[in-house]
C-alpha positions as CSV (number, residue, x, y, z in Angstrom):
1,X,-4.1,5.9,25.5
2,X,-2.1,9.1,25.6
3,X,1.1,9.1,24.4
4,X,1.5,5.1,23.0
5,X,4.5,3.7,22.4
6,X,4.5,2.4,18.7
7,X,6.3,0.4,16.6
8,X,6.6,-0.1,13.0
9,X,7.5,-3.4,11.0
10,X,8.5,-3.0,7.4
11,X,10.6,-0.4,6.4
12,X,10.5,0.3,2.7
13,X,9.6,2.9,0.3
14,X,6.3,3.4,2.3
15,X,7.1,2.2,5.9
16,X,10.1,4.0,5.9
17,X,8.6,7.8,5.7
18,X,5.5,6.9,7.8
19,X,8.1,5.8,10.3
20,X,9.9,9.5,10.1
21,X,6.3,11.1,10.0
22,X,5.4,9.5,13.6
23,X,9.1,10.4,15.2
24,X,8.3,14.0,13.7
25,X,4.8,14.0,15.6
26,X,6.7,13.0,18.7
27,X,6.1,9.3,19.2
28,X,8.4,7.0,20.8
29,X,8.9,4.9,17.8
30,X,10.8,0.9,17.3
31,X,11.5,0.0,14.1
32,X,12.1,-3.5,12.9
33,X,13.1,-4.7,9.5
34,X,13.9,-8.1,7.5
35,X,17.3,-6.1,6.3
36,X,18.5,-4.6,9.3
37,X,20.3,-1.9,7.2
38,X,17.2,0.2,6.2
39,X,17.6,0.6,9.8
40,X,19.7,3.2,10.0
41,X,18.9,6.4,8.7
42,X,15.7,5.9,11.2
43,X,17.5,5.1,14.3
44,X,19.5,8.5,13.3
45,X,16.5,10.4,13.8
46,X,16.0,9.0,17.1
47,X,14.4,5.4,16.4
48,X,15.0,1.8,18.7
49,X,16.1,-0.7,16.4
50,X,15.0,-4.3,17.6
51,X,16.1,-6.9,16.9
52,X,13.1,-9.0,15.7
53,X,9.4,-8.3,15.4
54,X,8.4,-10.2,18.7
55,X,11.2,-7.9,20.5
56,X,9.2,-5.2,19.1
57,X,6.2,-6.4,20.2
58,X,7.2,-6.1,23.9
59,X,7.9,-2.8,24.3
60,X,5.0,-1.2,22.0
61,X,1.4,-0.5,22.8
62,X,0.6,-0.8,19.3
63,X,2.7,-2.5,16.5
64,X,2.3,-1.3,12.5
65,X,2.9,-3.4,9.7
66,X,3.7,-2.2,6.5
67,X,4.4,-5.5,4.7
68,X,4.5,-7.0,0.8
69,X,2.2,-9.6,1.1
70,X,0.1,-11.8,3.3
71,X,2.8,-14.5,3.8
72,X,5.1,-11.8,4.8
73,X,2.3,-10.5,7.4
74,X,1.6,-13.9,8.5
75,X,5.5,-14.2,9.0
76,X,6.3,-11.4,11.3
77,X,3.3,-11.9,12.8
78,X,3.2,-15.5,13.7
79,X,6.4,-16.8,12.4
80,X,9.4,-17.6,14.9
81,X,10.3,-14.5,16.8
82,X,6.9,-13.0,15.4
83,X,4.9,-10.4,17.4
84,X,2.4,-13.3,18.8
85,X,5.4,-14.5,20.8
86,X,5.4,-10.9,23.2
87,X,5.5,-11.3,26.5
88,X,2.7,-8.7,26.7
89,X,1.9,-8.3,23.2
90,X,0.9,-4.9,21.4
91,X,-2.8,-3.6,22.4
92,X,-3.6,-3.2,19.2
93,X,-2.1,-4.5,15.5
94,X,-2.4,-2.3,13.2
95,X,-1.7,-3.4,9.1
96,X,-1.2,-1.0,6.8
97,X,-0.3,-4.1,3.9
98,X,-2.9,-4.5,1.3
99,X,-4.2,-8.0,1.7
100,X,-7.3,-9.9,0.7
101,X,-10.2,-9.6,3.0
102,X,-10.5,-13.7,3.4
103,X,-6.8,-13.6,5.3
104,X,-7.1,-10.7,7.2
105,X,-10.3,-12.3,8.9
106,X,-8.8,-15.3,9.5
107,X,-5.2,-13.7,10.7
108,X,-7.2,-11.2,12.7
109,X,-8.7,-14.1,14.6
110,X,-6.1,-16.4,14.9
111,X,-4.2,-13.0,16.6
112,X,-7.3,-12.2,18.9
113,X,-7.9,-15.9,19.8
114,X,-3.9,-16.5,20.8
115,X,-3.6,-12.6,22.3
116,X,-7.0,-11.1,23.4
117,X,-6.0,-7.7,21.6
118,X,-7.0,-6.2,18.5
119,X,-6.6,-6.2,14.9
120,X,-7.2,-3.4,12.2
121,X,-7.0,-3.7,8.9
122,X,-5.7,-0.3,8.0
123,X,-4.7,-0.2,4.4
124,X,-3.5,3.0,2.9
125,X,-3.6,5.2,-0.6
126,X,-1.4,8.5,-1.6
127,X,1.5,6.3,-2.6
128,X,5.1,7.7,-1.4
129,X,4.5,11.0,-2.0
130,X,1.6,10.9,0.8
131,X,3.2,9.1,3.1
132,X,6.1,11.7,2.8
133,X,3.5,14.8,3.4
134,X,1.5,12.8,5.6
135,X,-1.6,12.7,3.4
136,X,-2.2,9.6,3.0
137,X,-6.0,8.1,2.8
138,X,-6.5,5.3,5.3
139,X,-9.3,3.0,5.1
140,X,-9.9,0.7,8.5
141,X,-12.0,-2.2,9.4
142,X,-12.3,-3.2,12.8
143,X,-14.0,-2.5,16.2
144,X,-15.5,1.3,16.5
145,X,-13.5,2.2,19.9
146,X,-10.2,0.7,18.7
147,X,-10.3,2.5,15.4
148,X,-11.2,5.9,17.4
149,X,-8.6,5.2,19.8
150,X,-5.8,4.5,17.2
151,X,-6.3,7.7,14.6
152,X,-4.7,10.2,17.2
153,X,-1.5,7.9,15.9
154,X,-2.2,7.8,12.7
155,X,-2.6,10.5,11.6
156,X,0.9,11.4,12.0
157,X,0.7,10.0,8.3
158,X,-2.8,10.8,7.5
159,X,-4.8,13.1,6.5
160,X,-8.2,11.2,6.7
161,X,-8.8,7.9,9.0
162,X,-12.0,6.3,7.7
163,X,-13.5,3.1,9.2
164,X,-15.3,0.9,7.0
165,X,-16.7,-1.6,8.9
166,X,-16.0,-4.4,10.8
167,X,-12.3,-6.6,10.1
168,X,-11.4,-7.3,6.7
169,X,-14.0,-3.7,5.6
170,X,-10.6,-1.9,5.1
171,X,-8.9,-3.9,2.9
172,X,-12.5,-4.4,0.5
173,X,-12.6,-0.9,0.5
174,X,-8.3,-0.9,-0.1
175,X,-9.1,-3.2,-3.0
176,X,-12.5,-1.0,-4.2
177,X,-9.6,1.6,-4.7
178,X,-7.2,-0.5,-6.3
179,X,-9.8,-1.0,-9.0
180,X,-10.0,2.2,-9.7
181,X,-6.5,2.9,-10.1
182,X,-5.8,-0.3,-12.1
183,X,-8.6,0.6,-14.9
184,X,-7.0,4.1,-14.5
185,X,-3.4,3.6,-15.1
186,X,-4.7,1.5,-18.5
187,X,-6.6,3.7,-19.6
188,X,-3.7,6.5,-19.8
189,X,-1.5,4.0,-20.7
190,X,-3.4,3.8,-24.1
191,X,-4.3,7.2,-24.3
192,X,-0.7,8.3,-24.2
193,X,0.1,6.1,-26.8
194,X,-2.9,7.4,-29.0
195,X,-1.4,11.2,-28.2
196,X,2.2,9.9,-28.7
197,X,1.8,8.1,-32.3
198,X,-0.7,10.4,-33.8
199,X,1.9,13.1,-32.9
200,X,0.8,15.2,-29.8
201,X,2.9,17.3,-27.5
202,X,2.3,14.7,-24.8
203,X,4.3,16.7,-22.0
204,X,1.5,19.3,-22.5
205,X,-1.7,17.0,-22.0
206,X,-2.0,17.2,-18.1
207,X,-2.4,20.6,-18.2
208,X,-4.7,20.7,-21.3
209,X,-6.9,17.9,-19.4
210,X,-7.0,20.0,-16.2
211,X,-9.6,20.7,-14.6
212,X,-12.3,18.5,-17.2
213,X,-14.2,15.1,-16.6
214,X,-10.9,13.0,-17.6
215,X,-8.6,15.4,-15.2
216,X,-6.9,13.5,-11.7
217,X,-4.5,12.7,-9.5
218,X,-3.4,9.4,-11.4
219,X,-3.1,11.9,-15.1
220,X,-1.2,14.7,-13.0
221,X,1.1,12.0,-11.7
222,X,1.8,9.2,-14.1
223,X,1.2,11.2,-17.1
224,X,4.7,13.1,-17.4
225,X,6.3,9.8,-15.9
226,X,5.0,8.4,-19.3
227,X,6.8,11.5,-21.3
228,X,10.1,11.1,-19.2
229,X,10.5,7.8,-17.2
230,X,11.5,7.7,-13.5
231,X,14.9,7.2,-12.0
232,X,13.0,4.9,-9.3
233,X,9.5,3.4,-9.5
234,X,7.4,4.4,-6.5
235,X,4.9,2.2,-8.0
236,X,5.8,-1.5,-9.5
237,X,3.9,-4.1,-12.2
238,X,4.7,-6.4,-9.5
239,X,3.1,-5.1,-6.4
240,X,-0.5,-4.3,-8.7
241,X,-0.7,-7.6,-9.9
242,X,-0.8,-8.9,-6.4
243,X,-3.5,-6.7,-5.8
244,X,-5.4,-7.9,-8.4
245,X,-5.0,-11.1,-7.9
246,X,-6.7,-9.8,-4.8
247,X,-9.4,-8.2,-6.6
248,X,-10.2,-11.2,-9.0
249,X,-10.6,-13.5,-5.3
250,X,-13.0,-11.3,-3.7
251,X,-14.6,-11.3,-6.9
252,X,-14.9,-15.0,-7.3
253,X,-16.3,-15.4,-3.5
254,X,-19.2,-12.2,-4.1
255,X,-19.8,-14.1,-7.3
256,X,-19.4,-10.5,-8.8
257,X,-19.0,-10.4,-13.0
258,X,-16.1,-7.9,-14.2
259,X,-15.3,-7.2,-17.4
260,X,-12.8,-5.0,-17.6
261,X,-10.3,-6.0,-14.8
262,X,-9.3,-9.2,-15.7
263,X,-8.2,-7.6,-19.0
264,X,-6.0,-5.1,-17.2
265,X,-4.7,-7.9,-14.9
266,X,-3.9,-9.9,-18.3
267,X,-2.1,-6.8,-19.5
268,X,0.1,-6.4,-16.4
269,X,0.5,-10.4,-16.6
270,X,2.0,-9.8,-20.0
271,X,4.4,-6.7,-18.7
272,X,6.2,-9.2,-16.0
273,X,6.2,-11.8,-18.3
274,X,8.3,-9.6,-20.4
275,X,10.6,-8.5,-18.0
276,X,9.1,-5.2,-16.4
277,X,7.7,-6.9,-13.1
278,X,10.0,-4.5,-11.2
279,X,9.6,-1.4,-13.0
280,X,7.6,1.6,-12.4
281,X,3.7,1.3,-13.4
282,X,3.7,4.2,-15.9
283,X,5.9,2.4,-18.2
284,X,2.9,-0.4,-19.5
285,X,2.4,1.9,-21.9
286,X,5.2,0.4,-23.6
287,X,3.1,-3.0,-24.2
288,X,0.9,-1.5,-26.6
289,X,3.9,0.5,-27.9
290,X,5.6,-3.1,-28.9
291,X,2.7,-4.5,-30.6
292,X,1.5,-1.6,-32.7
293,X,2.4,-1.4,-36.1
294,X,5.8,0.7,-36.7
295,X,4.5,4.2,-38.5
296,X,6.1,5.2,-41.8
């Protein structure tokens, strides 16, 4: 597969500059999108708009998701006008959506069984910022060859493909990460407080904490959107929680014990609960901030 025609379902904060990274790489792109109007600035830049995803299916060699959740997957996939209604469907189906491991077996079979061609769980990590500088970590699960022969693609968006095993190994590994950056983020949510109320220069911790044991990506980044909150989230108490909710299933079926991670996941419970589903991830802080004591 040479030059592959590919095409790209789910247009938002991340879909939408992994689309503009493959156009830049010189890909023949289609774009489809559940509001048509995300649409444009791509087809500007030289993208087909279709119509629906099973329009887009039939004229792709290999269709990318990008998607919120698994019924939104499961939708464009096998809903009405969904790519399992192609003519010739895509070779493969690639999906870059962060989904449980138990679904994407099951919609990776139920897609090979009505098809014949391939599934890859493809989940990514690097946030917005990495899709825009096409860095982005990708963690795949599914057959050797297919995953060899779809990285050329990818990493128009990339800078590491890395295939974890068989189906449903890419989104364990996806959710692996997740874990890491949940504990993470609430950890330096309560460490900025702790620096904030006992009267630290918190815009100056990042670079005090560079380079030592507690220094990374997550301090560099959320850090100073804790000290000055962001015009836009690139990150939402909304979209972790369904993660988690992730996490805590693939927990229960590996009968594995946590500790920790249900309490972060009944902290970011609490933050939509109050209102902040939609906002940026940085601001949890402000839980702890409600509940602690006012300072004379």
């Amino acid at each position: 597969m040479t030059t592959p025609r590919v095409g790209f379902c789910g247009i938002g904060r991340m879909g939408e500059p992994m689309a503009r990274r493959l156009l830049a790489a010189g890909h023949e792109v289609a774009v489809w999108n559940r509001s048509a109007a995300k649409l444009a600035a791509l087809t500007d830049a030289g993208a087909m708009a279709c119509v629906t995803p099973q329009a887009l299916g039939e004229c792709v060699d290999m269709a990318l998701l990008c998607l919120g959740d698994g019924k939104a997957v499961e939708d464009v996939v096998f809903g009405e006008h969904g790519l399992v209604h192609a003519a010739t469907p895509p070779r493969f189906l690639v999906d870059h959506s962060t989904l449980s491991p138990a679904l994407t077996r099951t919609l990776a079979k139920r897609w090979h069984e009505t098809t014949g061609s391939v599934w890859i769980d493809a989940p990514v990590s690097g946030g917005t910022a990495g899709a825009e500088a096409g860095t982005l970590a990708i963690m795949a699960g599914g057959p050797k060859v297919a995953v060899e022969a779809i990285t050329p693609v990818l990493r128009a968006f990339s800078s590491r493909v890395t295939r974890m095993g068989d189906t449903g190994a890419g989104q364990t590994t996806k959710l692996a990460n997740q874990a890491i950056v949940a504990t993470t983020l609430a950890g330096l949510a309560e460490a900025f407080l702790l620096a904030k109320r006992s009267g630290i220069d918190t815009s100056a911790v990042p670079s005090a904490l560079q380079g030592g044991w507690a220094d990374s990506v997550l301090l560099q980044t959320l850090w100073p959107r804790m000290v000055t909150p962001p015009a836009h989230a690139t990150g939402t108490v909304r979209v972790m929680l369904k993660d988690l909710d992730a996490i805590a299933e693939l927990a229960h079926t590996s009968a594995t014990v946590q500790r920790v991670l249900p309490e972060v996941r009944r902290l970011l419970n609490d933050a939509a609960q109050r209102g902040m589903a939609d906002w940026d991830l940085s601001q949890i802080f402000r839980i702890g901030e409600a509940e602690s004591s006012p300072q004379a």
